[in-house]
C-alpha positions in Angstrom: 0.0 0.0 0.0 1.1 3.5 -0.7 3.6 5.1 2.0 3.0 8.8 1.9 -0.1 10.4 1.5 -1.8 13.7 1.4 -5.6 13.9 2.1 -7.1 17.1 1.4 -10.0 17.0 3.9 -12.8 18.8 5.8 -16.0 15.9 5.5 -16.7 13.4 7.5 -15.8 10.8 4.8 -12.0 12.1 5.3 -12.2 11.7 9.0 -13.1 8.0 8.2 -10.6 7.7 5.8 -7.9 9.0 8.3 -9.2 6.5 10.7 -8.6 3.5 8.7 -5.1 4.9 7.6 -4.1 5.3 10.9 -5.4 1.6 11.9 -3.1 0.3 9.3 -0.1 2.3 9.8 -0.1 3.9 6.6 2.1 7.0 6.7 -0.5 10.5 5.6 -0.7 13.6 6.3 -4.2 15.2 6.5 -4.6 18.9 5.1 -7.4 21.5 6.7 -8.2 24.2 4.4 -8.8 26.6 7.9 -11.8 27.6 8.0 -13.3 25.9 10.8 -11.7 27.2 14.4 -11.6 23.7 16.1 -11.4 21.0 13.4 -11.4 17.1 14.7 -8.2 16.2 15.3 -7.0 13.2 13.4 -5.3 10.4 14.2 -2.7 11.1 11.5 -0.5 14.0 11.5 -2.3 17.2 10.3 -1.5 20.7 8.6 -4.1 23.6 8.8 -4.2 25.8 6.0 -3.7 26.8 2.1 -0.7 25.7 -0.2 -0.6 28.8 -2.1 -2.4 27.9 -5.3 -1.3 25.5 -7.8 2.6 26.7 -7.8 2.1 26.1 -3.6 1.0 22.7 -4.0 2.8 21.5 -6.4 6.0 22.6 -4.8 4.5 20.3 -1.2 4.1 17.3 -3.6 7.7 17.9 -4.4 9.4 18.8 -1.1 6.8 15.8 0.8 7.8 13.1 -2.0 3.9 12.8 -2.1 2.8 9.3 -3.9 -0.5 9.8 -3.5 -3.8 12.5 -3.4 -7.0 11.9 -2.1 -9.5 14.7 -2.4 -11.9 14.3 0.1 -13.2 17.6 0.4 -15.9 19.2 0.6 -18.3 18.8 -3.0 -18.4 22.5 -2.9 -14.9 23.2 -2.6 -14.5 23.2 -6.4 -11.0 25.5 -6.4 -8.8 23.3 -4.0 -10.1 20.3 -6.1 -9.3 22.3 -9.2 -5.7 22.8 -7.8 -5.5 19.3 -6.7 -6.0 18.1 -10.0 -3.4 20.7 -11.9 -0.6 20.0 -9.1 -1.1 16.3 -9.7 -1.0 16.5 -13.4 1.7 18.7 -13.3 4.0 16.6 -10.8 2.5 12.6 -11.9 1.0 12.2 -8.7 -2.2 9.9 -8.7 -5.3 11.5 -7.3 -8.7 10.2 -6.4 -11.7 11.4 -5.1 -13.5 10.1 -2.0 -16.8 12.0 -2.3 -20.2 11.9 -1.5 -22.9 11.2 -4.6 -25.1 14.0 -4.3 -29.5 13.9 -2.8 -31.8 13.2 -5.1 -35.2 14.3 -4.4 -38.0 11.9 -3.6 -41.8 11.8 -3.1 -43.1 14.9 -0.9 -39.7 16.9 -1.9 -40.4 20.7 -3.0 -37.0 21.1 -4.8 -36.1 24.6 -6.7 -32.7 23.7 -7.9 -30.2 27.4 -9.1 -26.8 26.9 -10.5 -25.3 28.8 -7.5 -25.4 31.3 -4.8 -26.5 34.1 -7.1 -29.2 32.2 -8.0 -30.4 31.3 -5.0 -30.1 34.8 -3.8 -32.7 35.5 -7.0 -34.7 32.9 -6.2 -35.8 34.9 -3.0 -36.6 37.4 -4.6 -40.4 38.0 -2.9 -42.3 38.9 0.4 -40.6 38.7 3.5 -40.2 35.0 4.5 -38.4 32.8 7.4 -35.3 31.3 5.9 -32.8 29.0 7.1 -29.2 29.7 5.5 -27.9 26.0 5.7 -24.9 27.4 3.8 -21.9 27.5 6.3 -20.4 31.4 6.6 -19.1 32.0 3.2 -22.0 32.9 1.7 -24.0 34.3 4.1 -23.3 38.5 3.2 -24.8 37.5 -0.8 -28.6 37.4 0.9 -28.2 40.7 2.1 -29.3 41.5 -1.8 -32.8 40.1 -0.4 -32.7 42.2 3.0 -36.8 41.8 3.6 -36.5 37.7 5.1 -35.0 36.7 8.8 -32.5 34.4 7.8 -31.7 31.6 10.4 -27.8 30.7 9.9 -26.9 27.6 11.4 -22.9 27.8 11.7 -20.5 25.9 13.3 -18.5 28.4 15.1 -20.0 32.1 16.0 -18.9 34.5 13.3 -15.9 36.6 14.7 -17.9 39.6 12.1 -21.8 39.9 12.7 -23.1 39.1 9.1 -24.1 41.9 7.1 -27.7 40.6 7.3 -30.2 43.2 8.7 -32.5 40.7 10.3 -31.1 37.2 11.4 -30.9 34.5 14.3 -27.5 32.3 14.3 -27.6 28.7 15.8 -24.4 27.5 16.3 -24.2 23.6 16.1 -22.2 21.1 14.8 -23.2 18.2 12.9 -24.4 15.6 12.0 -27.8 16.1 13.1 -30.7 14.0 13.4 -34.3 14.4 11.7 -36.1 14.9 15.2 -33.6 17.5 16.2 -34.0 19.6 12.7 -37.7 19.9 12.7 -37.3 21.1 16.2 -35.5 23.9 14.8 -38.0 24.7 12.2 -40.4 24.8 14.2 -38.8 26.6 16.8 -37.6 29.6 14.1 -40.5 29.1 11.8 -38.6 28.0 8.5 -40.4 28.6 5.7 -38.3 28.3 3.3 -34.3 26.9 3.4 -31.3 27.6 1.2 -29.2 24.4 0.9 -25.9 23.2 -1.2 -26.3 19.6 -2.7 -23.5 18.4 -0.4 -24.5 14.8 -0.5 -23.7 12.3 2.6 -25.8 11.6 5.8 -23.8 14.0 8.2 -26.6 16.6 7.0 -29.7 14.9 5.0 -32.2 15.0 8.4 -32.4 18.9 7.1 -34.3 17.4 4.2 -35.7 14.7 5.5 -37.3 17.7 8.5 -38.3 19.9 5.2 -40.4 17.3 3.5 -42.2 16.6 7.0 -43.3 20.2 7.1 -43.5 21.4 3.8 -40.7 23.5 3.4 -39.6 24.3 -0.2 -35.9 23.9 -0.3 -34.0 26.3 -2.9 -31.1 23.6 -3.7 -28.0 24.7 -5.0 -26.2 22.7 -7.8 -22.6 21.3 -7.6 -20.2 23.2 -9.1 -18.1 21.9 -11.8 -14.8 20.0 -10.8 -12.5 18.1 -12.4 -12.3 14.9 -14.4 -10.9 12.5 -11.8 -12.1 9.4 -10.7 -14.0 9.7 -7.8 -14.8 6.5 -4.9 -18.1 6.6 -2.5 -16.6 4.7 0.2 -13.3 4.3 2.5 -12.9 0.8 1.5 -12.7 1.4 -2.2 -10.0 4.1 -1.0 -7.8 1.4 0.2 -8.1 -0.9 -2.8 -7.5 1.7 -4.8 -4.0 1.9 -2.7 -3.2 -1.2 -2.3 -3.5 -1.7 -6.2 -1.2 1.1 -6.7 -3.4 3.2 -7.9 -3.3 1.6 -11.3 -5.8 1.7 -14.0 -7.8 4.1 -12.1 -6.1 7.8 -12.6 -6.9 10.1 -15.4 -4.9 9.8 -17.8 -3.7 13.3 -17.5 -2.3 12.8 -14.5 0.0 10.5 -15.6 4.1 10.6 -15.0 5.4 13.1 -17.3 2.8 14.3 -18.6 
């Protein structure tokens, strides 16, 4: 199995990944992008922030004698997996995905799908309304373009900066959650409507799951584009992929000299 790893992380499915490196004493190091104030420490040795870019990456590929990638980041996170994917190609390293196939609605859903936050910003375009931001921080200033809703942010960490949103109520909890607990909270701010990325995974489907119980319409926001790697559901296809030696099962782009 492959010696030295690098595991850009942040989801739950990298935690469990780093779990089941450690467990076999496979030598990794597990990347934080930063933007979380107390990430779960892993059981592997870990770095906290950027690389600098494709130029910075590449470089840690090259001073780390790197052998393989795994980008298990977040779905949404489409510019570190961008830069994953050029560092790789550019040095030969392999790189995979582990990633979470994104919801699907079902029966009872009330799914208005936008191409991305400036859509979803458009899309509440309307009366005044209750509205749960289930968006993390990033986003959270775009909505003041739609100043007549209380938006409900529910955040991981308390913003160091109040958001630049006139009327709004933060809840700050971790994850995952559970469907009982999330339509206590939407009944206990009144969500009419929620704003939501199509992050896939369990960690955070009961916030569906608690919208289709009550009726909420859910403005879902699309994936962005990443790139044309191969990309694994499950920890276990991971290690195979290592213990194979990654063969067969790399973009061709990312091949040695390339």
């Amino acid at each position: 199995m492959a010696r030295n790893l690098l595991v850009l992380g942040g989801t739950s499915e990298a935690s469990a990944l780093a779990d089941a490196l450690a467990e076999r004493g496979v030598h990794a190091i597990f990347s934080y992008a930063g933007r979380v104030a107390q990430p779960r420490r892993q059981p592997i040795p870990q770095r906290v922030g950027g690389f600098g870019g494709v130029p910075g990456l590449t470089r840690y590929l090259r001073d780390h004698a790197v052998s393989h990638v795994i980008d298990a980041t977040h779905p949404f996170a489409a510019q570190m997996s961008w830069n994953a994917y050029h560092a790789c190609k550019v040095v030969g390293v392999p790189l995979v995905a582990l990633t979470r196939p994104p919801w699907r609605p079902g029966p009872g859903d009330d799914w208005r799908p936008v191409r991305d936050v400036a859509g979803a910003v458009e899309a509440l375009s309307g009366p005044a309304r209750r509205v749960l931001l289930a968006l993390g921080r990033l986003h959270m200033d775009a909505f003041a373009a739609q100043p007549q809703h209380h938006y409900i942010l529910r955040l991981v960490d308390t913003p160091k900066v109040p958001p630049a949103l006139p009327d709004h109520t933060v809840v700050v909890a971790r994850g995952p959650f559970d469907v009982a607990g999330d339509i206590a909270l939407f009944r206990a701010h009144g969500v009419e409507m929620m704003v939501c990325k199509n992050a896939g995974g369990a960690g955070a489907v009961a916030k569906l799951h608690a919208a289709r119980a009550l009726e909420v319409p859910v403005i879902m926001i699309d994936r962005p584009e990443l790139p044309p790697r191969p990309e694994l559901a499950r920890v276990e296809e991971v290690l195979d992929w290592l213990k194979d030696g990654a063969a067969g099962l790399h973009h061709p782009s990312t091949d040695r000299g390339v």
